[in-house]
C-alpha positions in Angstrom: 81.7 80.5 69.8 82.4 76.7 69.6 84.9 75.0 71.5 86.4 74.0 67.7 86.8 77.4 67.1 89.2 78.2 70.3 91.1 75.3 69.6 92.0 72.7 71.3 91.1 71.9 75.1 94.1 70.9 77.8 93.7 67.4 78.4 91.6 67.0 82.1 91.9 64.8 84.3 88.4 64.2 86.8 88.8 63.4 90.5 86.5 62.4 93.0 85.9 63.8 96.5 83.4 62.9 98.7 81.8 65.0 102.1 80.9 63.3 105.6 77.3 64.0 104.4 78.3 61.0 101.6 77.8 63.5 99.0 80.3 63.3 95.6 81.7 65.6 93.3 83.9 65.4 90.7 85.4 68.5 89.5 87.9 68.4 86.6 91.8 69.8 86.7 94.1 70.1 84.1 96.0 66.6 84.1 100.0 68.4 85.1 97.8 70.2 87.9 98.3 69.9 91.3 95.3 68.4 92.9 94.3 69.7 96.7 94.2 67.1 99.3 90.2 68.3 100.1 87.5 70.4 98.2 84.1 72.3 99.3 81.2 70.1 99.0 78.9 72.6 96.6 76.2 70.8 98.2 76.7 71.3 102.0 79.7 73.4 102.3 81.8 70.5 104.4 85.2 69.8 103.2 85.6 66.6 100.8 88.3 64.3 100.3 89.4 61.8 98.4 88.8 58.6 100.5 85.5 57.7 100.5 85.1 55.5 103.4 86.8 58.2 105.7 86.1 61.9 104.7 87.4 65.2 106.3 85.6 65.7 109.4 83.5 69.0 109.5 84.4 71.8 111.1 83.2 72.3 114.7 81.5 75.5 115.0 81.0 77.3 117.9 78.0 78.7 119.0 77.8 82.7 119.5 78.8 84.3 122.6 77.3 87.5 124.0 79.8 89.9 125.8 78.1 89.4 129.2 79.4 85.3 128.3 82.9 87.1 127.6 83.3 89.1 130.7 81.5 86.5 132.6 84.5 84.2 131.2 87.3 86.7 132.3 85.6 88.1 135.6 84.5 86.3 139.0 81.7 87.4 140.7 83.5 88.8 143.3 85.3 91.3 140.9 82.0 92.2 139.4 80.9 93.7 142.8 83.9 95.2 143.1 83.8 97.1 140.0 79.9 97.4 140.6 80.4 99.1 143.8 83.5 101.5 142.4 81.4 102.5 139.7 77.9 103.5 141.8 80.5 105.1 144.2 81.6 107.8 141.4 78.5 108.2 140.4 77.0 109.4 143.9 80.1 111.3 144.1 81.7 108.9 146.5 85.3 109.3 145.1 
């Protein structure tokens, strides 16, 4: 089915954004749209703008924690004994 036989397209309007990684896309809205501030680079995945010579900085990721990290994060050593030593205490029937 041809686009002459739907009738006739909205009228579109093509905007540039451009990643920190340099790349450009240009994906095309309907010209009384609302066009967002940033897109998704298809590309890389970093979010574009429209300002080529300062682009959206990308997201800072960060790395994967272990839950020994989180408990190391919440706990001192110190407590650690503590609960070390309460815990080999009930099981020689300490308490």
């Amino acid at each position: 089915m041809g686009e002459a036989e739907r009738g006739e397209s909205a009228p579109r309007l093509r905007v540039s954004f451009w990643c920190s990684n340099g790349h450009e896309t240009q994906p095309s809205f309907a010209s009384d749209a609302q066009v967002p501030d940033t897109w998704d680079c298809p590309r890389c995945g970093f979010p574009a703008g429209q300002d080529r010579d300062n682009p959206p900085a990308p997201p800072r990721t960060e790395p994967y924690k272990t839950h020994l990290a989180y408990v190391r994060e919440r706990r001192s050593d110190a407590d650690g004994e503590a609960i070390l030593a309460e815990a080999l205490a009930k099981l020689r029937g300490e308490i």
